[in-house]
C-alpha positions in Angstrom: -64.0 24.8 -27.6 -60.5 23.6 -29.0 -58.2 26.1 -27.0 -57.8 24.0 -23.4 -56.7 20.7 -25.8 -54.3 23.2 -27.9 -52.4 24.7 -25.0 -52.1 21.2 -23.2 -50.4 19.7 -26.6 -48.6 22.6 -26.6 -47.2 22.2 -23.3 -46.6 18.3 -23.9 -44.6 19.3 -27.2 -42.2 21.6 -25.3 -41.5 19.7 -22.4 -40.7 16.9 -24.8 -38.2 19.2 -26.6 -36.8 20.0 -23.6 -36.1 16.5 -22.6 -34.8 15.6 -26.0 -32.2 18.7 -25.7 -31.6 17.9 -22.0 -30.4 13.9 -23.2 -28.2 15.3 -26.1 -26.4 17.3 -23.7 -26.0 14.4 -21.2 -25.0 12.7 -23.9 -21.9 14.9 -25.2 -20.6 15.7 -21.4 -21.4 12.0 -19.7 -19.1 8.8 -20.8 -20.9 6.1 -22.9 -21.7 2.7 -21.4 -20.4 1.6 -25.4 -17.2 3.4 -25.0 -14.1 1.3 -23.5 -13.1 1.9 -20.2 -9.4 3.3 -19.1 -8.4 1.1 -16.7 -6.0 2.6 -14.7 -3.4 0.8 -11.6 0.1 1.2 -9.7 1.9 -0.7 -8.0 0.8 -1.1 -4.0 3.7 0.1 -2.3 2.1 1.4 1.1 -0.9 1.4 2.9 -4.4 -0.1 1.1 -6.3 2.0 2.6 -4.0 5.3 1.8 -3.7 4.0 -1.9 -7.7 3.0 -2.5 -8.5 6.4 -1.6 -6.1 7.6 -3.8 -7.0 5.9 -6.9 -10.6 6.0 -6.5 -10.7 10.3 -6.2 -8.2 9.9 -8.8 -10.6 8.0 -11.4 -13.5 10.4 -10.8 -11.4 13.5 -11.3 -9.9 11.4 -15.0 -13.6 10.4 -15.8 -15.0 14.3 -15.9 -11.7 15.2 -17.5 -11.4 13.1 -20.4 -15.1 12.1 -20.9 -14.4 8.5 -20.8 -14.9 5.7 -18.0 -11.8 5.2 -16.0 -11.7 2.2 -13.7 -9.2 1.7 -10.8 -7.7 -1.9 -10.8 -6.1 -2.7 -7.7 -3.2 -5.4 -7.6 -1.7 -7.8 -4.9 2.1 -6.8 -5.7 4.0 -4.7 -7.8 4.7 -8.2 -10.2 0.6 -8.4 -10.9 0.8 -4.5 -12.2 3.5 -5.3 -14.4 1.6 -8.1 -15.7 -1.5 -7.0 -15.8 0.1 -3.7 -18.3 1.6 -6.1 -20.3 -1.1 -7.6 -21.1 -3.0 -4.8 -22.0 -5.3 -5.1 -18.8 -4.4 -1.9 -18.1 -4.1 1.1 -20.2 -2.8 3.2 -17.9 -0.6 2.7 -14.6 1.6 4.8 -11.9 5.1 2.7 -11.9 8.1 3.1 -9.6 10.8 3.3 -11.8 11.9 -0.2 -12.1 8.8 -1.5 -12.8 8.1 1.0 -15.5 10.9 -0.2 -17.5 9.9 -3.8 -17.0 6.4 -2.7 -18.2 7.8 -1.1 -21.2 9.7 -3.7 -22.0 6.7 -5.8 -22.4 5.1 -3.2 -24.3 7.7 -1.6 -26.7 5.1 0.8 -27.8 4.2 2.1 -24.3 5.6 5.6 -23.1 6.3 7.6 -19.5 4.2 10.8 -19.7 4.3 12.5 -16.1 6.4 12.6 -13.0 5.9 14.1 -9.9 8.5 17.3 -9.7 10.2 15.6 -7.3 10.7 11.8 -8.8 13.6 13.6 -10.7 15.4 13.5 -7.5 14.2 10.8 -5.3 15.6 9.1 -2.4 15.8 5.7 -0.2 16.3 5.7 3.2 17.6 3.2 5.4 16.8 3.0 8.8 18.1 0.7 12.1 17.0 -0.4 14.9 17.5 2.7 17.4 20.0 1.1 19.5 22.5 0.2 17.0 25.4 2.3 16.4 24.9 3.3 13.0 25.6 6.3 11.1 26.7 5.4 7.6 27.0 2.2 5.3 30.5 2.0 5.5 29.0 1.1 9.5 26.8 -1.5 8.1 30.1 -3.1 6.4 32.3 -3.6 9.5 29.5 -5.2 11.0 27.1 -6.6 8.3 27.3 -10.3 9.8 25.8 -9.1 12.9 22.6 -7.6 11.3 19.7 -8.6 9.3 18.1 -6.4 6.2 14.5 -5.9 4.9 13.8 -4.5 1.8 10.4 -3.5 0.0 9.0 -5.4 -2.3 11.6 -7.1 -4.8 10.5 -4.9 -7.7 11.0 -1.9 -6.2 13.1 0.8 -7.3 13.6 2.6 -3.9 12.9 -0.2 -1.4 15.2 -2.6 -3.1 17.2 -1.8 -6.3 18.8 1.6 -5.8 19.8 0.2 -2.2 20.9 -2.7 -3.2 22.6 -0.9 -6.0 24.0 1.4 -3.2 25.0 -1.5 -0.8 27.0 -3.0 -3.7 28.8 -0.1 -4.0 29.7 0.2 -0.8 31.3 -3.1 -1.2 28.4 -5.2 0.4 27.1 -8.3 -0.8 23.1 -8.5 0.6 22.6 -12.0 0.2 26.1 -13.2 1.6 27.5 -10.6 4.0 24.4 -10.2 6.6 23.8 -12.6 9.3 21.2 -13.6 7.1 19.3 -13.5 3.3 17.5 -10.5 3.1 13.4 -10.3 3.8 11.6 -8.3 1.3 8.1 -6.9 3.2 6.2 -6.6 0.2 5.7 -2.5 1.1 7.6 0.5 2.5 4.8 0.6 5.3 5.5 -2.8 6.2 9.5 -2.2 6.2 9.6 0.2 8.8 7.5 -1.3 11.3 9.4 -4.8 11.2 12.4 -2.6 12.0 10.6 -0.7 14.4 9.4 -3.9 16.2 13.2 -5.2 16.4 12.3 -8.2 13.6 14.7 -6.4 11.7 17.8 -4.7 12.5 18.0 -2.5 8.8 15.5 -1.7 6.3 15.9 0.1 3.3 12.8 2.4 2.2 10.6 5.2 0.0 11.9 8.7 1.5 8.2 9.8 1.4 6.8 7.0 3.5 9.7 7.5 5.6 9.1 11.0 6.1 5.2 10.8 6.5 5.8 8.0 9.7 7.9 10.4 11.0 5.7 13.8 10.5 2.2 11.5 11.6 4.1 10.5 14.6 3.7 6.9 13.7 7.6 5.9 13.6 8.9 6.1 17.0 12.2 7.5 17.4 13.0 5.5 20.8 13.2 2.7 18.8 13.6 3.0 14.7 16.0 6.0 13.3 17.0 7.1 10.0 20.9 7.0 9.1 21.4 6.9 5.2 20.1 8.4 2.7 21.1 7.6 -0.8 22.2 10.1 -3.7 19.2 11.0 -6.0 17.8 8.9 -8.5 14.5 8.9 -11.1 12.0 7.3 -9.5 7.8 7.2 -9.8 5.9 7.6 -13.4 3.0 7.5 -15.8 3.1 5.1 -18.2 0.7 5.1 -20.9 0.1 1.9 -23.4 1.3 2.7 -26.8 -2.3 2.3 -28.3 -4.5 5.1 -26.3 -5.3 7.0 -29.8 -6.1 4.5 -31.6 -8.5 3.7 -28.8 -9.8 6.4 -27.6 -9.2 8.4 -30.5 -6.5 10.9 -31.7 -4.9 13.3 -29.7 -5.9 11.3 -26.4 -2.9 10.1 -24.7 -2.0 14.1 -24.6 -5.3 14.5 -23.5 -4.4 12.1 -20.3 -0.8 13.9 -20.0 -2.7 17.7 -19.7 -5.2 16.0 -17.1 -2.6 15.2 -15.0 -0.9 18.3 -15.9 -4.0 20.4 -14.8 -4.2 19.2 -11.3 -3.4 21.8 -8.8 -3.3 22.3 -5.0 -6.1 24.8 -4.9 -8.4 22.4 -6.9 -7.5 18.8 -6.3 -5.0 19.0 -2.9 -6.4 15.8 -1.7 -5.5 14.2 -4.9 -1.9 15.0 -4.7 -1.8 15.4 -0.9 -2.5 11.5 -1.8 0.4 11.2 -4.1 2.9 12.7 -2.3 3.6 15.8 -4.3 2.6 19.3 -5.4 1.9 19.2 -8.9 3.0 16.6 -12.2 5.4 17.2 -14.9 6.8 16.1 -18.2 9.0 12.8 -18.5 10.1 10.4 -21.0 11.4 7.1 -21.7 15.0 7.8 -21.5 15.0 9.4 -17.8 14.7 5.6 -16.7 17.7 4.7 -18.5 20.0 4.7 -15.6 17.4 2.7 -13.3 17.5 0.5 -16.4 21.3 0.1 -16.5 21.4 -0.8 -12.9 18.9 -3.3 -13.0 20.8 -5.0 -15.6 24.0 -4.9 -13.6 22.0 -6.4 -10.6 20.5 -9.0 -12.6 16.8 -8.4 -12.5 16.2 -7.4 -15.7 17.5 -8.8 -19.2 
C-alpha cells in the first residue's frame, strides 16, 4: 500500500541531492556576487570600437581564469586611466610606457607584470603629407618653419614622448621651431588621418597602428607616407596595484601574470590579434627606467 509513496520520496530525496551537489559545484567554479570585482582599463589610444572589443573578450577570458569578476572600465584619455589607477579605481590596467611610470608613481606599491614580446623593442613612426620631400629628421630641421606637427595624446609614450625625445635630439625644438605649436589628436588613429587629410603636414605615431592602416588599406599612400622611424624603445605593460593578494588572496597577482601568460594563438587569437601581438611575457619595474629618465628630461614628469 506504502511502496508508490516510498519510491516517489525516494525520487524527491535524490533529485534534491543532486541539486545540492550541482550548487556546490557552481559555487567553487563561478565568481561570487560577495567577492570584489577586478576592474581592469588602458589607456584609449586607437579606435573605440577596436579597443571595446578587446577588453570586453579580454574580461571574459580573465573571469573563467581566475574565478573572480573582472570589469572593463573604459576611459576618455590616457590622463583618466592614470587617475583612475591611482586611485585604486582600477586594480589592473594596460599602460603605454609613460603612463605606467606616472601610475606607479602614484602607487609606489604597484608593479609591471607582462609585456607583449615585442614592447621590448617598440617603435614610433612619423609620417608626412605625401607630397613633401621628406626622408629623414635632419629634413624636417632645414625646413621645420614651414610645417606643422601632430602628436598623440600628450601622455603618450610613442605618439609624443619618445618623438619628441627624438626631435630634441635632432636639434628641434617642437613648440618653437614649426610654423606652429604642435596639436596633440588625442589617438594614433586620429594622427594619421589629420595628416592624411592635409590638416597636418607631420605626425608622429604607434608603429602598430601605423602598420595596420597600411596592411587594412585604410592609409592611402597617394597622400600620407611613412619616413622615420625611431630607434627601439620599452613601450606597452601590465601594471598591477600593489595590494591584489591581500585582496584577492595570496598568490593572486601571479595568478593574473600566468593568465596572461597562458594565452596563445591557437586558443585566444582574437584576443591578441586584438592587442597587437603573439603572445605576453615577463617585465618589471626597472625596464621603464629609461622612458622614465626621458620624461624627466622633457619635463613631464617630476
Amino acid at each position: 500500500m506504502n511502496l508508490p509513496f516510498q519510491i516517489s520520496w525516494g525520487k524527491v530525496c535524490l533529485l534534491f541531492l543532486v541539486l545540492c551537489l550541482l550548487v556546490v559545484s557552481l559555487a567553487c567554479t563561478s565568481p561570487s556576487d560577495s567577492q570584489p570585482v577586478l576592474k581592469v582599463g588602458g589607456i584609449p589610444d586607437q579606435d573605440t570600437a577596436r579597443l571595446a572589443r578587446r577588453y570586453s573578450i579580454f574580461s571574459d577570458y580573465l573571469q573563467k581564469e581566475l574565478g573572480v569578476n573582472v570589469e572593463y572600465v573604459p576611459s576618455a584619455n590616457y590622463a583618466a586611466v592614470v587617475t583612475a589607477f591611482g586611485q585604486g579605481e582600477l586594480q589592473l590596467a594596460f599602460f603605454g610606457g609613460l603612463t605606467g611610470v606616472q601610475a606607479r608613481q602614484q602607487n609606489p606599491g604597484a608593479v609591471a607584470i607582462a609585456q607583449r614580446e615585442n614592447d621590448a623593442v617598440f617603435h614610433s613612426k612619423f609620417i608626412a603629407r605625401a607630397d613633401l620631400d621628406l626622408e629623414s629628421l635632419e629634413d624636417v630641421k632645414a625646413n621645420a618653419a614651414d610645417y606643422t606637427i601632430t602628436f598623440g595624446s600628450e601622455s603618450s609614450t610613442s605618439g609624443h614622448l619618445m618623438p619628441r625625445h627624438f626631435l630634441v635630439q635632432t636639434g628641434i625644438d617642437p613648440d618653437e621651431d614649426f610654423r606652429t605649436a604642435p596639436s596633440y589628436s588625442g589617438s594614433h588613429d586620429n594622427t594619421w588621418l589629420l595628416v592624411q587629410s592635409g590638416s597636418y603636414d607631420i605626425g608622429a605615431l604607434n608603429e602598430e597602428v601605423w602598420d595596420r592602416a597600411i596592411r587594412e588599406g585604410k592609409a592611402d599612400p597617394a597622400k600620407v607616407k611613412e619616413f622615420y622611424t625611431t630607434p627601439d624603445y620599452y613601450d606597452y605593460n601590465w601594471t598591477a596595484q600593489g595590494n591584489l593578494d591581500d585582496v584577492y588572496g595570496d598568490g593572486f597577482t601571479s595568478k593574473v601574470q600566468a593568465a596572461l601568460f597562458r594565452l596563445n594563438p591557437e586558443e585566444h587569437g582574437e584576443i591578441l590579434e586584438l592587442f597587437s601581438t603573439e603572445k605576453f611575457i615577463e617585465t618589471d619595474n626597472s625596464n621603464y627606467s629609461a622612458i622614465e629618465d626621458v620624461a624627466r628630461e622633457l619635463g613631464m614628469i617630476r
